[in-house]
N, C-alpha and C positions, 0 to 999 in steps of 0.2 A: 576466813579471809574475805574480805571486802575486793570486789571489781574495780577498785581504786586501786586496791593493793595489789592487787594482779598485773594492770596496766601497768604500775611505780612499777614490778617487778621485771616484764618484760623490755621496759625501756631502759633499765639500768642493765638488762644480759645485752644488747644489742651495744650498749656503749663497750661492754665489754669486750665482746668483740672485733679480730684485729682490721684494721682498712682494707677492703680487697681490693684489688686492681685485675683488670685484665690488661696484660701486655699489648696484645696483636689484633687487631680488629677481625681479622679473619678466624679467630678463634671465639669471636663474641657469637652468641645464641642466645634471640630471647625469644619469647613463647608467651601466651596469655595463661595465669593459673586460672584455676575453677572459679576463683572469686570476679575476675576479669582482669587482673592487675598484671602489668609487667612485671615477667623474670628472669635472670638473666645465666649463663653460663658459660664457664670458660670449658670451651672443649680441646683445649690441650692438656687440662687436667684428669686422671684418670677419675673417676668416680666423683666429680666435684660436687659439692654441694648448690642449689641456686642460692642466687642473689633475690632476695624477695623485695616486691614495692619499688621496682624499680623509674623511675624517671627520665624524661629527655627534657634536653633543654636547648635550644639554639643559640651560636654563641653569634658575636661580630664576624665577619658584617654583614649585616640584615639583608644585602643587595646580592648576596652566594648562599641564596636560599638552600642548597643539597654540601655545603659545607659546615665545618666546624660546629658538630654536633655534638653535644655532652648528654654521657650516659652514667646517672648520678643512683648511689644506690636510696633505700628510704631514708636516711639521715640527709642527705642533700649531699654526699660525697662522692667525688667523682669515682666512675669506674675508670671509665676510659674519655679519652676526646679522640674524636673521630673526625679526621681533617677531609674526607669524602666521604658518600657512601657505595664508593665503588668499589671499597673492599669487604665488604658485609656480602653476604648469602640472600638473594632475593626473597626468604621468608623474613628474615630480620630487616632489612631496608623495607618492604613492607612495612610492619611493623613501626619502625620509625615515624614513616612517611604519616601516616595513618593519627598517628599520637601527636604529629607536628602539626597536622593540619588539624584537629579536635581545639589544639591551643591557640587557634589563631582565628580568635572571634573578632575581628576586622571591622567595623560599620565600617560603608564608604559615604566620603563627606561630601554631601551637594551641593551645600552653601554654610560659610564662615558669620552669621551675624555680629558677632561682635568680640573683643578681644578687652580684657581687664587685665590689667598689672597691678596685683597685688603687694603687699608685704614678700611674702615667700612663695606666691603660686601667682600663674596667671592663666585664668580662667578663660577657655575657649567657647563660647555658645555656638553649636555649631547644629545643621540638620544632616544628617543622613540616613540612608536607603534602610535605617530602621528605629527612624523618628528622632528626634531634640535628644541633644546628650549636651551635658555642660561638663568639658573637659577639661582637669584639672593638673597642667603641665607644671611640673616643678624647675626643671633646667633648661637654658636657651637650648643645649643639644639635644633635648627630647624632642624636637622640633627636625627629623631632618630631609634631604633630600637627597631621592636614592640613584644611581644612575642612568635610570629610566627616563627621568623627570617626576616620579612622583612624588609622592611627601609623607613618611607616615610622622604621626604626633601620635607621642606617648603618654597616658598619663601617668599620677604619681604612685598610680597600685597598679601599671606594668601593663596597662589594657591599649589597645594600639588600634587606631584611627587612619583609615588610609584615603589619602586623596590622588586617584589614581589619575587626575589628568587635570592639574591647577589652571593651565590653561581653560579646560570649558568652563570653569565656576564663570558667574556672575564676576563685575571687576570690584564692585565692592570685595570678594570673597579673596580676588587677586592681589590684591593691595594691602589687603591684610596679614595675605601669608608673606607677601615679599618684605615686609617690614620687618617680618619674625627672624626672616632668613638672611637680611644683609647684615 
């Protein structure tokens, strides 16, 4: 049997397998395995099994940073949504906290050089606080602003750009983003 075949076989038992869900947040548990990966378990279940390869994901809106958080199992299927993390157990909000902030590779944007409108993208040339990135925004709403007053810009593979104060840019930088946003 071929390591190909191995792989085909363990991804077709895992499909097989039925959706699990945990009900109650307070019954969520998750832990680092040996490999380093999140896992997960319902401890209202007597002898449960874990949930392997597990995921987070943050949902809307981006401005209730410690809300509506998804905990997806390796398929990308949710376990549970987690509307705070004030019902989770302080190793698990740990946890969370920790995997949320690992995802959130941010540059911050010092100045806007220039803005292209493409066919299907428009392309932001921008410098930030860890060098020239040319960001490549697919939809006017990937452009927003949060109720802070900042701004983050998304690109189209989900990498996020934060301009934490539009005000100090340059007014070239100002005027750029105001055109985006009205």
């Amino acid at each position: 049997m071929t390591t190909q075949t191995v792989e085909s076989d363990k991804k077709e038992q895992k499909k097989d397998q039925p959706h699990r869900t945990i009900a109650q947040a307070g019954n969520l548990r998750l832990w680092r395995d040996a490999r380093g990966h999140l896992a997960a378990l319902d401890t209202s279940i007597e002898n449960d099994k874990p949930i392997e390869e597990v995921r987070i994901a943050r949902c809307f809106p981006w401005s209730q940073r410690d809300r509506y958080v998804s905990v997806r199992d390796g398929e990308g299927r949710e376990i549970i949504l987690l509307p705070t993390l004030d019902e989770v157990d302080d190793a698990t909000r740990a946890l969370i906290e920790e995997e949320l902030t690992a995802q959130e590779f941010a540059p911050r944007v010092t100045a806007i050089l220039e803005v292209e409108d493409g066919f299907d993208l428009t392309v932001w040339h921008v410098n930030t606080d860890r060098g020239p990135f040319e960001v490549h925004v697919k939809h006017t709403e990937d452009v927003r602003q949060m109720e802070d007053g900042s701004i983050i810009i998304k690109d189209h593979a989900g990498g996020k750009f934060a301009v934490d104060n539009p005000i100090a840019l340059d007014l070239n930088s100002q005027r750029l983003i105001e055109e985006r946003l009205a």
